[in-house]
One Martini backbone bead per residue (centre of mass of N, CA, C, O) as a GRO file, in nm:
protein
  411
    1UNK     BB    1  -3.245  -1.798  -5.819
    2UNK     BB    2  -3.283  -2.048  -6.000
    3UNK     BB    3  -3.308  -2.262  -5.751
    4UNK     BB    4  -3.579  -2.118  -5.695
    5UNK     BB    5  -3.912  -2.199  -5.579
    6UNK     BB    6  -4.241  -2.098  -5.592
    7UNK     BB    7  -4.490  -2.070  -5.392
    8UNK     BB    8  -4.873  -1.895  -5.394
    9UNK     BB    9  -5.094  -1.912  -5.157
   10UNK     BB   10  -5.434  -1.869  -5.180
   11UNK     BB   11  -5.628  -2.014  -5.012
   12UNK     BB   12  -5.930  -2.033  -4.925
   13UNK     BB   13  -6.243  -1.890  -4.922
   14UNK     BB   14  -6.235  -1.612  -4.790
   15UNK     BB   15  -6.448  -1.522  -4.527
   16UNK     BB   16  -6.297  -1.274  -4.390
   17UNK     BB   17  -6.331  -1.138  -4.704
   18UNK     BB   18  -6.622  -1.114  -4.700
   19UNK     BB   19  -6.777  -1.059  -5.026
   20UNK     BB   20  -6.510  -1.006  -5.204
   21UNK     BB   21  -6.463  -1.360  -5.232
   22UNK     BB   22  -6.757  -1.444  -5.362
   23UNK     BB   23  -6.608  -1.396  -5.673
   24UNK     BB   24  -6.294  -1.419  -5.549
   25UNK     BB   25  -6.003  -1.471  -5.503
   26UNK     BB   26  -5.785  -1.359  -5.255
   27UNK     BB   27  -5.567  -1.246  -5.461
   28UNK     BB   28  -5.786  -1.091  -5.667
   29UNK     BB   29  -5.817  -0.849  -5.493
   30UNK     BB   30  -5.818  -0.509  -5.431
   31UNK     BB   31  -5.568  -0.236  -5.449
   32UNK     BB   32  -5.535   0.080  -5.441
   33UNK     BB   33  -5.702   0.100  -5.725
   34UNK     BB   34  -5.527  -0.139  -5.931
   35UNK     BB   35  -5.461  -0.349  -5.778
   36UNK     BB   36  -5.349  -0.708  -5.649
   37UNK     BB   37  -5.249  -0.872  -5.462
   38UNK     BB   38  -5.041  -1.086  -5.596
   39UNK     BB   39  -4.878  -0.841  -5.704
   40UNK     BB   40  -4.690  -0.859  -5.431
   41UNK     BB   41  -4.527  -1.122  -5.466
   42UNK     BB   42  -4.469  -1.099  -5.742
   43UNK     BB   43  -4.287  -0.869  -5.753
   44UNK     BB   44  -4.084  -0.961  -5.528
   45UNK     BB   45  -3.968  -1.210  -5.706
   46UNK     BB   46  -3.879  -0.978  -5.988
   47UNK     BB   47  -3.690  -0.796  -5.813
   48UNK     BB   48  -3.534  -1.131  -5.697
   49UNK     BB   49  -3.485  -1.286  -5.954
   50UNK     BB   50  -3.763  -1.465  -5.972
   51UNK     BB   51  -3.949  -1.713  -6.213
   52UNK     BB   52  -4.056  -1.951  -6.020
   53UNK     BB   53  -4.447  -1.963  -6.041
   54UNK     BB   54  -4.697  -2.067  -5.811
   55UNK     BB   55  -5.026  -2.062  -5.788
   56UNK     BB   56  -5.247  -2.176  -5.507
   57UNK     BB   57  -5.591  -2.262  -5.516
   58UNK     BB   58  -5.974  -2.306  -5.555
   59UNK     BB   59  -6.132  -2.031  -5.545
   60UNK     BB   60  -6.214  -1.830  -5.768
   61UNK     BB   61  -5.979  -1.826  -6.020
   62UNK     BB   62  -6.024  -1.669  -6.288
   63UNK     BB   63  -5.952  -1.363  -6.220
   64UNK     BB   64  -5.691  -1.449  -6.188
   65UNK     BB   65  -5.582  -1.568  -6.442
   66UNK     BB   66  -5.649  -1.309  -6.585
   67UNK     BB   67  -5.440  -1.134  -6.477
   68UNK     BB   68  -5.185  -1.301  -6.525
   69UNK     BB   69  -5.224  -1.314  -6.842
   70UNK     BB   70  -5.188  -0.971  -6.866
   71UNK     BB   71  -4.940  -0.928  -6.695
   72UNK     BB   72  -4.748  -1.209  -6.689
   73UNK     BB   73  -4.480  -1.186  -6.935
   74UNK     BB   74  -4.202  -1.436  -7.020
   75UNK     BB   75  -3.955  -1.463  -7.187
   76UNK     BB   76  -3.735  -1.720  -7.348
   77UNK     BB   77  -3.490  -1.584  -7.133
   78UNK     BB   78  -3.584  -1.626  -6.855
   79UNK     BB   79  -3.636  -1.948  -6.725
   80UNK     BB   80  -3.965  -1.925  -6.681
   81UNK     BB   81  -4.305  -1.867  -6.464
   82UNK     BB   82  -4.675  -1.845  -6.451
   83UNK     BB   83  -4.890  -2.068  -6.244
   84UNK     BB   84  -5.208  -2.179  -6.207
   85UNK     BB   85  -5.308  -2.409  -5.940
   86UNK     BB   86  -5.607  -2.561  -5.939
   87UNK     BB   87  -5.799  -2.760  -5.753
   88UNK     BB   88  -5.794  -3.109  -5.809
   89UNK     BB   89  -5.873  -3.433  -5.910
   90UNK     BB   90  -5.763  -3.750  -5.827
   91UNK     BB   91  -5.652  -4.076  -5.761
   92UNK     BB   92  -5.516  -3.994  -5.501
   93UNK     BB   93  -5.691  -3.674  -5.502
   94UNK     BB   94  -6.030  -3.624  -5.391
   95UNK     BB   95  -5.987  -3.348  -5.233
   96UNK     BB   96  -5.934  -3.096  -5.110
   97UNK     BB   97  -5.785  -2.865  -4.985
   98UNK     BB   98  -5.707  -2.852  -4.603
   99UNK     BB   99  -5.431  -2.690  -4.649
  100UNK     BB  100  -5.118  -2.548  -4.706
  101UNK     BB  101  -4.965  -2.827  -4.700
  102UNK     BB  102  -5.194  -2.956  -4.925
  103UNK     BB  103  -5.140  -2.858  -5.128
  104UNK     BB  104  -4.875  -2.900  -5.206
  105UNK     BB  105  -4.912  -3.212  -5.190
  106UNK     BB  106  -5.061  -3.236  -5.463
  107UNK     BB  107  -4.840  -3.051  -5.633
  108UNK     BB  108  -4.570  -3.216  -5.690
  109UNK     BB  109  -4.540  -3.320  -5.952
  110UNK     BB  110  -4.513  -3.056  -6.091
  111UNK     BB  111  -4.230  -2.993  -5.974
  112UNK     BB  112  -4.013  -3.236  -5.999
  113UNK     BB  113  -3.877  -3.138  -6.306
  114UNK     BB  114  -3.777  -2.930  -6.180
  115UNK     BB  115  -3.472  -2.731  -6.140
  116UNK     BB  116  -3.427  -2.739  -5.772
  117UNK     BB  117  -3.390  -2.650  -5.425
  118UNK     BB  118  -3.572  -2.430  -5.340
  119UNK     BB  119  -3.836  -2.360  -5.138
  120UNK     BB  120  -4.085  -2.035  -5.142
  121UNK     BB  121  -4.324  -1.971  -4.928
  122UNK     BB  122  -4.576  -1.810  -4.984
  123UNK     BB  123  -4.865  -1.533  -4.957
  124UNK     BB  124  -5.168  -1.365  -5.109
  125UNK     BB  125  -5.284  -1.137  -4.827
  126UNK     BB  126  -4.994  -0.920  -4.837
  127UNK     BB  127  -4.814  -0.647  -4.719
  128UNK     BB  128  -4.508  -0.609  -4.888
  129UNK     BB  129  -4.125  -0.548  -4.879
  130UNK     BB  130  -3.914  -0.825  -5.015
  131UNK     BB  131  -3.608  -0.926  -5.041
  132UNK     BB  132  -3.557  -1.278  -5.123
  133UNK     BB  133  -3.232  -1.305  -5.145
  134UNK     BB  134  -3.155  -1.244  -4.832
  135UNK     BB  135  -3.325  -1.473  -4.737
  136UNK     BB  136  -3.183  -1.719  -4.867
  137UNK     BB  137  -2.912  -1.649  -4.821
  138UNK     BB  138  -2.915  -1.717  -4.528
  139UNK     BB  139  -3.009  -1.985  -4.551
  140UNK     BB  140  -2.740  -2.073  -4.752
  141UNK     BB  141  -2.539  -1.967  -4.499
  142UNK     BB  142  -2.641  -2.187  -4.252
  143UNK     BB  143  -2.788  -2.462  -4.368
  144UNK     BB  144  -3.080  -2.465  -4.398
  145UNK     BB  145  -3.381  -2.635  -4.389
  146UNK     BB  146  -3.544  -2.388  -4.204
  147UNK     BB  147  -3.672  -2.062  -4.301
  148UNK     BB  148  -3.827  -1.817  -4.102
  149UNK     BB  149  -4.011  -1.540  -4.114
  150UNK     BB  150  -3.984  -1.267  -3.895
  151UNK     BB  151  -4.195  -1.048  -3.643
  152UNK     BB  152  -4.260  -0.824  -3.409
  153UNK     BB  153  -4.518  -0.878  -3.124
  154UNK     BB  154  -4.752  -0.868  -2.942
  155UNK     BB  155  -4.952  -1.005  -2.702
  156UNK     BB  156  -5.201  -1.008  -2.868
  157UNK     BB  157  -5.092  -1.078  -3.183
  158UNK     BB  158  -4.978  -1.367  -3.069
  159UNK     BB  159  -5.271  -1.495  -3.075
  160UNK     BB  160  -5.237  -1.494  -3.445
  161UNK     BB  161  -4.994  -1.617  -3.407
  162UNK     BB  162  -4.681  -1.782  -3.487
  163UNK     BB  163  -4.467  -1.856  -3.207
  164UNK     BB  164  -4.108  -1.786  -3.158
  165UNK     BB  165  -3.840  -1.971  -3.021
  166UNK     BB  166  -3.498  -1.787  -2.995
  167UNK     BB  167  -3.177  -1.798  -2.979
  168UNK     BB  168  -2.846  -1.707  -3.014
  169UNK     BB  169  -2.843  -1.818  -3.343
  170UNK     BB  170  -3.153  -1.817  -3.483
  171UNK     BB  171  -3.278  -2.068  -3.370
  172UNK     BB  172  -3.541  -2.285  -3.346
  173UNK     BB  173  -3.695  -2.416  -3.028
  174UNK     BB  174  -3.995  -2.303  -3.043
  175UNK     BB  175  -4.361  -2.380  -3.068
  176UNK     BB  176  -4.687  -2.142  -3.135
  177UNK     BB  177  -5.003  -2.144  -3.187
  178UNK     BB  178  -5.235  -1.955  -3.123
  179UNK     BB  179  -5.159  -1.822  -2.777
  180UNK     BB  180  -5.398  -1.793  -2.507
  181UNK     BB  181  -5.208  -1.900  -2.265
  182UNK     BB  182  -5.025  -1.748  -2.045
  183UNK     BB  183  -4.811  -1.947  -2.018
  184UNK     BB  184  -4.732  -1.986  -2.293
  185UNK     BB  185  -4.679  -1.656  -2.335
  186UNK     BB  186  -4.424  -1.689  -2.153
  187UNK     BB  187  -4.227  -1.896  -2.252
  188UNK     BB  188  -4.200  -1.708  -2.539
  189UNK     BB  189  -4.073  -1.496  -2.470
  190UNK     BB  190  -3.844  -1.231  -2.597
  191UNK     BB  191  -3.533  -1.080  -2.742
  192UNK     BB  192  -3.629  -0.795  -2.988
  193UNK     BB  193  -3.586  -0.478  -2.882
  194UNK     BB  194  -3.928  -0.464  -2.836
  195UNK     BB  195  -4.071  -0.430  -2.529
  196UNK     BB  196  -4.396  -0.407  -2.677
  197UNK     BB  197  -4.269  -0.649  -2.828
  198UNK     BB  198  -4.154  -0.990  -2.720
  199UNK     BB  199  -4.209  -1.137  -3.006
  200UNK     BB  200  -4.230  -1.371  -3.247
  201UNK     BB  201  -4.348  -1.403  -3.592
  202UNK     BB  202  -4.526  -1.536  -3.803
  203UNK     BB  203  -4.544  -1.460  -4.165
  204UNK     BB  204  -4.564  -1.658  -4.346
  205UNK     BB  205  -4.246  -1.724  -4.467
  206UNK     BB  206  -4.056  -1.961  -4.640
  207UNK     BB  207  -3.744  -2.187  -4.650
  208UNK     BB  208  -3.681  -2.499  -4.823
  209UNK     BB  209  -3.581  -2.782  -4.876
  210UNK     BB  210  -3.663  -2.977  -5.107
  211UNK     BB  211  -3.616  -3.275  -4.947
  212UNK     BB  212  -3.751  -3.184  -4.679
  213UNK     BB  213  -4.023  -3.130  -4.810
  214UNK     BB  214  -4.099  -3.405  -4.898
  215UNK     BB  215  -4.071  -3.564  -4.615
  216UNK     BB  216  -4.257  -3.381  -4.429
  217UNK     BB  217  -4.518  -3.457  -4.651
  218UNK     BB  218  -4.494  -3.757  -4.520
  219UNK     BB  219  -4.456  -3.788  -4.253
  220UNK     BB  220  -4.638  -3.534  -4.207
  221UNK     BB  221  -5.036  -3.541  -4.236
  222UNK     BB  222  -5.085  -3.299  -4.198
  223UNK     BB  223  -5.178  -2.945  -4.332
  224UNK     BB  224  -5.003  -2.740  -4.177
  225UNK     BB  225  -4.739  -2.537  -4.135
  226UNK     BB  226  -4.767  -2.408  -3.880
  227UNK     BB  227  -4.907  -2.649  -3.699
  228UNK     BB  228  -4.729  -2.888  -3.830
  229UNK     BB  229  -4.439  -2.868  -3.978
  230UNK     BB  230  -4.282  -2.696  -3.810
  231UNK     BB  231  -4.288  -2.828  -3.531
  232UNK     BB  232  -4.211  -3.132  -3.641
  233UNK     BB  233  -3.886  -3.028  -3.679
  234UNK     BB  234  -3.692  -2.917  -3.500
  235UNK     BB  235  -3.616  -3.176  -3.372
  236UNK     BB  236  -3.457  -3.276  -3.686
  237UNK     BB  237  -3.377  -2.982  -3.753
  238UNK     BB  238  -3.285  -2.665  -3.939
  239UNK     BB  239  -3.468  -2.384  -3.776
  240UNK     BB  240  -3.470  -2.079  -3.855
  241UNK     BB  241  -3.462  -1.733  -3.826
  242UNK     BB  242  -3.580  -1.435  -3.992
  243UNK     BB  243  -3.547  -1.097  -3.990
  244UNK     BB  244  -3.807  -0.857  -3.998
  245UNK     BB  245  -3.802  -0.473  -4.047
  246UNK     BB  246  -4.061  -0.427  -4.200
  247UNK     BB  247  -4.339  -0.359  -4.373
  248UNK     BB  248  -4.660  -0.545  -4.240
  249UNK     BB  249  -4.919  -0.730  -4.363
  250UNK     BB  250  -5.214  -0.845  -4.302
  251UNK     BB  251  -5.514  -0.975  -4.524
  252UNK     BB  252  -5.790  -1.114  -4.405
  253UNK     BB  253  -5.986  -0.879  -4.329
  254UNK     BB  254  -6.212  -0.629  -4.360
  255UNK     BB  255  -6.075  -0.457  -4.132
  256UNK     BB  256  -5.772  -0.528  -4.242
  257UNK     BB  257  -5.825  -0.354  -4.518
  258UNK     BB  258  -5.955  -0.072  -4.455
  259UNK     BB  259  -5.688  -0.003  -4.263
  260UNK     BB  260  -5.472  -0.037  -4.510
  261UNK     BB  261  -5.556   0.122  -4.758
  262UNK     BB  262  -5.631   0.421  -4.593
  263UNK     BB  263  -5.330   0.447  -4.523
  264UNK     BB  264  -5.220   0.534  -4.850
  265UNK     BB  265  -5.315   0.816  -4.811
  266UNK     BB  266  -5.102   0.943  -4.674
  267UNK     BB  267  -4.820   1.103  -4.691
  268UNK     BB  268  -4.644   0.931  -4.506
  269UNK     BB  269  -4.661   0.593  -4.582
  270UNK     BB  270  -4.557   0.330  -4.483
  271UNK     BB  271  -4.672   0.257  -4.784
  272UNK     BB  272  -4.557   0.270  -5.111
  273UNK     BB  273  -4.553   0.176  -5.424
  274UNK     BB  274  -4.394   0.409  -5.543
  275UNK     BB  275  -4.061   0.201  -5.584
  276UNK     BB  276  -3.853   0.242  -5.847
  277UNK     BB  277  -3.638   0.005  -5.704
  278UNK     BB  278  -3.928  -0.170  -5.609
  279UNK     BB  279  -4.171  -0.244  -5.754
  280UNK     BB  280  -4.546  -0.283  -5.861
  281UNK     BB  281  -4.714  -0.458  -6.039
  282UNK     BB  282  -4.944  -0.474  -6.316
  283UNK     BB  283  -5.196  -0.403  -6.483
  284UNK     BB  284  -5.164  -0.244  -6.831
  285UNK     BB  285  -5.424  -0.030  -6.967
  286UNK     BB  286  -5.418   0.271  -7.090
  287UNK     BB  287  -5.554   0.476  -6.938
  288UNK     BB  288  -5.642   0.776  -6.882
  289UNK     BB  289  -5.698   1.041  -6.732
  290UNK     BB  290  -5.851   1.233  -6.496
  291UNK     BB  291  -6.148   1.370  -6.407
  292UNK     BB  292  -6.182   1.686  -6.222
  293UNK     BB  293  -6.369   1.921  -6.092
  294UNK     BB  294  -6.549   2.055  -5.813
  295UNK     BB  295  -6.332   1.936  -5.586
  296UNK     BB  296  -6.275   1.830  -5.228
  297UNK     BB  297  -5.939   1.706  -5.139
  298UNK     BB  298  -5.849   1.460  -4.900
  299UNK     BB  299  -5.641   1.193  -4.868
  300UNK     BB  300  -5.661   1.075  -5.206
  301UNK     BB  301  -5.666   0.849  -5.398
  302UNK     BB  302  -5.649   0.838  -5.771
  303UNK     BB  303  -5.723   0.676  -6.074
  304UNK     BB  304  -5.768   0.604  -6.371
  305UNK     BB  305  -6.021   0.713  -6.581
  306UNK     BB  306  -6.212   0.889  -6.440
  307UNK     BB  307  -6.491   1.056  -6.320
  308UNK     BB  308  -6.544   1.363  -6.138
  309UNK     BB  309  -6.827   1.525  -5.975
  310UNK     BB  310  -6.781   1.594  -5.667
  311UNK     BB  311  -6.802   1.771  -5.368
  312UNK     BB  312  -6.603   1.530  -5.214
  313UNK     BB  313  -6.314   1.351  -5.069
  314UNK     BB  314  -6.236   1.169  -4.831
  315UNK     BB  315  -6.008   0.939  -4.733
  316UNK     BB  316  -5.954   0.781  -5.045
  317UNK     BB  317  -6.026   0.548  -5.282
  318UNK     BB  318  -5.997   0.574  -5.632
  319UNK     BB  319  -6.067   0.371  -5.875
  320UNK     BB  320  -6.103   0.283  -6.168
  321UNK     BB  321  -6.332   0.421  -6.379
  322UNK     BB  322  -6.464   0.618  -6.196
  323UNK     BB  323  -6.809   0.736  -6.108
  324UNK     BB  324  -6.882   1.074  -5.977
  325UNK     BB  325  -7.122   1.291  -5.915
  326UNK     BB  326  -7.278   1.557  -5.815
  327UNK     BB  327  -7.284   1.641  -5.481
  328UNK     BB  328  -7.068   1.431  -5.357
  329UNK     BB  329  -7.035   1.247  -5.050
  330UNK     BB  330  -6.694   1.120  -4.927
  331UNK     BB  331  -6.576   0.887  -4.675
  332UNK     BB  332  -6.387   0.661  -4.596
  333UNK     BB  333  -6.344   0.504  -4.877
  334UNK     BB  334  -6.378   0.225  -5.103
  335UNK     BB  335  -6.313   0.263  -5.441
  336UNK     BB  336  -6.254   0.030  -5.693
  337UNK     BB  337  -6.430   0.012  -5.972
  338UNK     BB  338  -6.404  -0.055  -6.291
  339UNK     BB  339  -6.416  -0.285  -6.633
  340UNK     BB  340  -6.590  -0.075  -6.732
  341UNK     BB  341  -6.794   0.142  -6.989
  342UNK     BB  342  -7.150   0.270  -6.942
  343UNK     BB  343  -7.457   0.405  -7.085
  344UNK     BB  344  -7.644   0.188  -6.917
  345UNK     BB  345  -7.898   0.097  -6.742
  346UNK     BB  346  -7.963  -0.067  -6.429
  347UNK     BB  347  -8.269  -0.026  -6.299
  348UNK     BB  348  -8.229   0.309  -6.386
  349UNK     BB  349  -7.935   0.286  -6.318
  350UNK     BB  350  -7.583   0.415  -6.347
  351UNK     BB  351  -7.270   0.357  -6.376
  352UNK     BB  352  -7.149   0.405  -6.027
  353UNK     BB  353  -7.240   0.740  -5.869
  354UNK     BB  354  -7.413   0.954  -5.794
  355UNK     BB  355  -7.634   1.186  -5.700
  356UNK     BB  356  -7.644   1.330  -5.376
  357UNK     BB  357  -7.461   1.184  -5.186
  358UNK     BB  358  -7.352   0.957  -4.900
  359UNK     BB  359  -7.010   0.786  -4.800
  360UNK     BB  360  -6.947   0.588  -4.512
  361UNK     BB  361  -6.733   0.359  -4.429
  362UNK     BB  362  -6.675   0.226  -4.744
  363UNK     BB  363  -6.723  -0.043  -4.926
  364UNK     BB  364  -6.695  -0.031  -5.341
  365UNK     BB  365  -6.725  -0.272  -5.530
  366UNK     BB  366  -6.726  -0.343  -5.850
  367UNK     BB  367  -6.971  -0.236  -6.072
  368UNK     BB  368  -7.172  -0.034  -5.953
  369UNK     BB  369  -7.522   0.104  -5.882
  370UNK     BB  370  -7.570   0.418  -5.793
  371UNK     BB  371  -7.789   0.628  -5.691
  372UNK     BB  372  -7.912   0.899  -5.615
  373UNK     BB  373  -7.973   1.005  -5.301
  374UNK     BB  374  -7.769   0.820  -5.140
  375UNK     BB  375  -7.705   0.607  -4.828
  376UNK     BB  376  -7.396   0.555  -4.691
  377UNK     BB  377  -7.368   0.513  -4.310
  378UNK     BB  378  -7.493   0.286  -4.104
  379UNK     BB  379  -7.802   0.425  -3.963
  380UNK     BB  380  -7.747   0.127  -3.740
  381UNK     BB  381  -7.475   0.050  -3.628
  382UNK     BB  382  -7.412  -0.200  -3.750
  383UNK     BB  383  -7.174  -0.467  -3.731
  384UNK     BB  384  -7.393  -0.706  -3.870
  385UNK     BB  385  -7.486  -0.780  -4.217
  386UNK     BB  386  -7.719  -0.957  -4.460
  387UNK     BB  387  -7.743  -0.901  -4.779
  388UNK     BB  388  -7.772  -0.873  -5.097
  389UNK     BB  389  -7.600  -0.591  -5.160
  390UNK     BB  390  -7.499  -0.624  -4.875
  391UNK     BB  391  -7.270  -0.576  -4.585
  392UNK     BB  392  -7.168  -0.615  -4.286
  393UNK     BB  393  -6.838  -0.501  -4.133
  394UNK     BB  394  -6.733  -0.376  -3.897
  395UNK     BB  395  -6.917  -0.135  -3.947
  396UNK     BB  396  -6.898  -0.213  -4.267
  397UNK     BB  397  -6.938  -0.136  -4.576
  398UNK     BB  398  -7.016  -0.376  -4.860
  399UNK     BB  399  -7.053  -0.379  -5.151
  400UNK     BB  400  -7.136  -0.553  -5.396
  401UNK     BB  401  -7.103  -0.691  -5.680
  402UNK     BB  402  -7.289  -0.575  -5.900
  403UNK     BB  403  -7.478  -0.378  -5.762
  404UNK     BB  404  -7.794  -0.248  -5.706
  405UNK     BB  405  -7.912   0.123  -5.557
  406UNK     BB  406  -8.129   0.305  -5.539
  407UNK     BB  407  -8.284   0.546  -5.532
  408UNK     BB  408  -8.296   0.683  -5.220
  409UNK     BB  409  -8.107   0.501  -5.036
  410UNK     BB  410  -8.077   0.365  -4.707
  411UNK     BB  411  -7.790   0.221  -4.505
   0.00000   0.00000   0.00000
């Protein structure tokens, strides 16, 4: 594994998961009340023995930095590193990254130094455990210029990945890129073993040859690997298919960020974290215990250094530093917590939530100020709306990071 690079696409702005991007980079989301989305691709490296790894993004990626530099530190013998690469202007590229493909071509210079045969290109907004030894080393046992993992997908799911045609070899003979046309997702249809799934999706994650990825990135002047990279090698390269038959999730949407973190509450969830032979690591707080009163708890993860003294918290992830004090009733809601202690007012409320709340169906961004009597119910059933303090998607209200919302508000 000395031989592979990594790199980890941090994404555009991410749009589909704003509010909580508007002020992070999408890798440094938090999840599960402790961890952060980039947590899991830097893991399942650290897993597979893969040490040789940069993170490209653009956007506020300030947070991201802070994190990686307080969590993954590589001793002098391990012949590694963790680099974030945040997009920059040269003479030769004035513009942001364009797609995918545009990021990693800008940033070519970077990696040409390094002794590396194959790049292995992950995703940093997906929730999944895979150990990329069997990955890579399948590439190298059948001798492949190009690797994509894939997962069996319903026909409707279909329509949002990229869809391999594969042979009884597992070569990729047809690509296509979120198929919407009858015809084209017939075309497609797979024997994945799964009546189903019928389709093989791509996962957006890669293994190249290190000179095809080169050329690749020379010759097709296009932007993005599923679009336009995977589908221009296959008729002049061998691009196989890796079959993955484990748990993942894309964390694209505010939708499904909300109903992948709050399957975590399961008593025996499809995804866990604590597998101690193959962990998730983080940056290590060293906070106390939670305390927690007279409160009745169904389905809900708490995690470190909390003060709890709510009446209720039904299926809910309650994130590190959380206050919420008596008489609180909160129901599928994901509370990020806090990065800091505070025993002073913001604007009257303090740092945390109130007394005598009620919170459904609710994400509440770090730091926020919830005063007592407060409602955060949805009380107008709105789809979407944006203001100040909150925006809804999907039906889900969206607390923004350190927001205050006064005593006695009903959202």
């Amino acid at each position: 594994m000395r031989d592979v690079m990594t790199l980890i696409l941090g994404g555009g702005q991410g749009t589909r998961l704003a509010p909580l991007t508007t002020v992070r980079a999408k890798p440094a989301v938090p999840i599960g009340g402790k961890y952060r989305l980039i947590d899991i691709p830097i893991s399942n490296c650290i897993n597979s023995d893969i040490r040789k790894i940069y993170i490209l993004t653009q956007f506020n990626s300030e947070s991201l930095h802070r994190h990686i530099n307080n969590t993954y530190k590589f001793d002098q013998f391990t012949n590694g590193f963790i680099d974030v690469l945040a997009a920059s202007q040269t003479v030769d590229n004035k513009g942001w990254y364009q797609g995918t493909a545009d990021a990693v071509r800008h940033n070519v210079h970077h990696f040409e130094p390094h002794d590396f045969e194959q790049y292995l290109i992950l995703a940093g907004d997906h929730l999944y455990r895979m150990n990329y030894k069997n990955f890579v080393q399948q590439h190298r046992n059948k001798k492949s210029d190009i690797t994509v993992s894939v997962k069996p997908v319903t026909r409707e799911e279909a329509k949002s990945f990229g869809v391999l045609k594969v042979n009884d070899k597992g070569k990729i003979i047809d690509f296509a890129e979120k198929p919407k046309e009858d015809e084209v997702l017939n075309r497609m249809i797979s024997d994945t073993g799964i009546p189903s799934k019928p389709y093989w999706g791509s996962m957006g994650i890669y293994v190249f040859e290190k000179d095809v990825m080169n050329i690749q990135l020379k010759n097709i002047k296009e932007d993005d690997f599923g679009g336009n990279i995977i589908p221009g090698s296959i008729r002049d390269y061998q691009v196989d298919a890796y079959f993955f038959d484990g748990y993942w999730e894309d964390i694209g949407t505010i939708g499904s960020f909300f109903r992948v973190n709050l399957a975590l509450t399961d008593m025996k969830p499809a995804f866990k974290f604590n597998d101690h032979s193959f962990p998730i690591y983080t940056h290590a707080r060293m906070l106390q215990g939670s305390r927690i009163g007279n409160v009745e708890m169904y389905h809900t993860i708490v995690n470190d250094g909390c003060f709890i003294g709510a009446k209720s918290i039904k299926n809910s992830i309650v994130g590190i530093r959380s206050v919420i004090w008596d008489d609180t009733e909160i129901e599928n809601t994901i509370i990020m917590g806090n990065d800091y202690y505070s025993d002073k007012k913001c604007d009257g409320v303090y740092l945390g939530i109130g007394r005598n709340c009620k919170i459904k169906n609710a994400i509440i961004d770090k730091n926020v100020y919830i005063g007592d009597n407060v409602q955060i119910i949805n009380k107008d059933n709105k789809d979407y709306e944006e203001t100040e303090n909150y925006w809804i998607r999907d039906g889900i209200v969206v607390v923004k990071k350190e927001a205050v919302i006064p005593n006695n508000s009903v959202i």
